[in-house]
N, C-alpha and C positions, 0 to 999 in steps of 0.2 A: 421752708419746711424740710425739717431731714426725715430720714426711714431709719426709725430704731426698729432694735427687738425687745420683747418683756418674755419673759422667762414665767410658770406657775407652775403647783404642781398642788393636788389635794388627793388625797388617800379616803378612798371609800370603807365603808364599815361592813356593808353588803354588796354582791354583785345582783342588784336587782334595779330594772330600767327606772324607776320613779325615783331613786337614791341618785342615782346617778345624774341624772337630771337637776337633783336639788344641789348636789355637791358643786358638779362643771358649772351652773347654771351660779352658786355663789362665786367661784372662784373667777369665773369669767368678770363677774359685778364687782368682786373687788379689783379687779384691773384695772378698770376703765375708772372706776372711783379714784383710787389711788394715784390716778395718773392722768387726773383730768379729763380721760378722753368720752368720746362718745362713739357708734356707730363707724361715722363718717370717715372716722382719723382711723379705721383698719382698714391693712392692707392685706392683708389673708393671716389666716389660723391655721396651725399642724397642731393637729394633737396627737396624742400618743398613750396608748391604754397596756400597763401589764399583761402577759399572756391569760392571767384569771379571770380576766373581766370580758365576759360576753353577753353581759341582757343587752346590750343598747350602741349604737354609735354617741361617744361623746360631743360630736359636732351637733349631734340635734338639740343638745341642752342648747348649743348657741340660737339656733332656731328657734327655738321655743322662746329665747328671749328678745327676739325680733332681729336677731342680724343674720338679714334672710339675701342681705346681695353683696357677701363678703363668701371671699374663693375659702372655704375649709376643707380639708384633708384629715382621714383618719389613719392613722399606722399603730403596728405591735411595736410594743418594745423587744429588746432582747431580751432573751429568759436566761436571767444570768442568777447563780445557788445564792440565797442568802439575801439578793434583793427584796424590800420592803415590798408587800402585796399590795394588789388594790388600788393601783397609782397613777393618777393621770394626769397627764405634763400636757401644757401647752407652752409651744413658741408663735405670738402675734405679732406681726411685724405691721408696723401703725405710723403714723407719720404724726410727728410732732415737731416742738420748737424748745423743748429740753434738753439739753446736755445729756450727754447716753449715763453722766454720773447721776443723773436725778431722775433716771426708770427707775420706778420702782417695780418689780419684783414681788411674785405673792406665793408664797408658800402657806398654804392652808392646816391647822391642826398639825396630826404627825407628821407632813410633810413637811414642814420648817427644818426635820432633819437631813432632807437631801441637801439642803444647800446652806447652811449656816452663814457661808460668809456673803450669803446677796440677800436672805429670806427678811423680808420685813414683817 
């Protein structure tokens, strides 16, 4: 087994805790869909919430969907002019037996445009 990373990022519509929850809590699901995995194959989670976003820690979307003994971390982004609002990235680093060319990668709704050239 190797230790990849996957990359995501989903763009909230509102800063309110149960949005939030529904949004991380999809984006997290297509991950592990996408890319096989389950629970077991994370190796810890960083997320990372734009400075506009304060109803909720993003980690507890992960909690609420039972990945309750996996290391997560929350941090700000930098508050850079012009950056897209409402945005929260995660890097999970997971252990798998994939080629790091066949991570898939989730970029949710308008966030597909942070990253164009990895977004599935």
């Amino acid at each position: 087994m190797a230790v990849r990373a996957v990359r995501g990022a989903v763009q909230l519509e509102r800063d309110e805790a149960g949005h939030m929850d529904e949004r991380v809590g999809a984006l997290l699901t297509a991950v592990l869909e996408r890319n096989g995995l389950t629970a077991d194959d994370l190796i810890s989670i960083w997320f990372t919430a734009t400075p506009d976003l304060h109803s909720d820690f993003p980690a507890a979307a992960a909690r609420k969907l039972g990945i309750v003994d996996v290391p997560l971390i929350c941090a700000q982004e930098l508050d850079i002019e012009g950056a897209m609002p409402r945005v929260v990235r995660i890097l999970a680093h997971i252990e798998s037996d994939r080629p790091r060319a066949d991570i898939a990668h989730v970029y949710l709704g308008a966030a597909a445009a942070l990253r164009k050239d990895i977004a599935q």
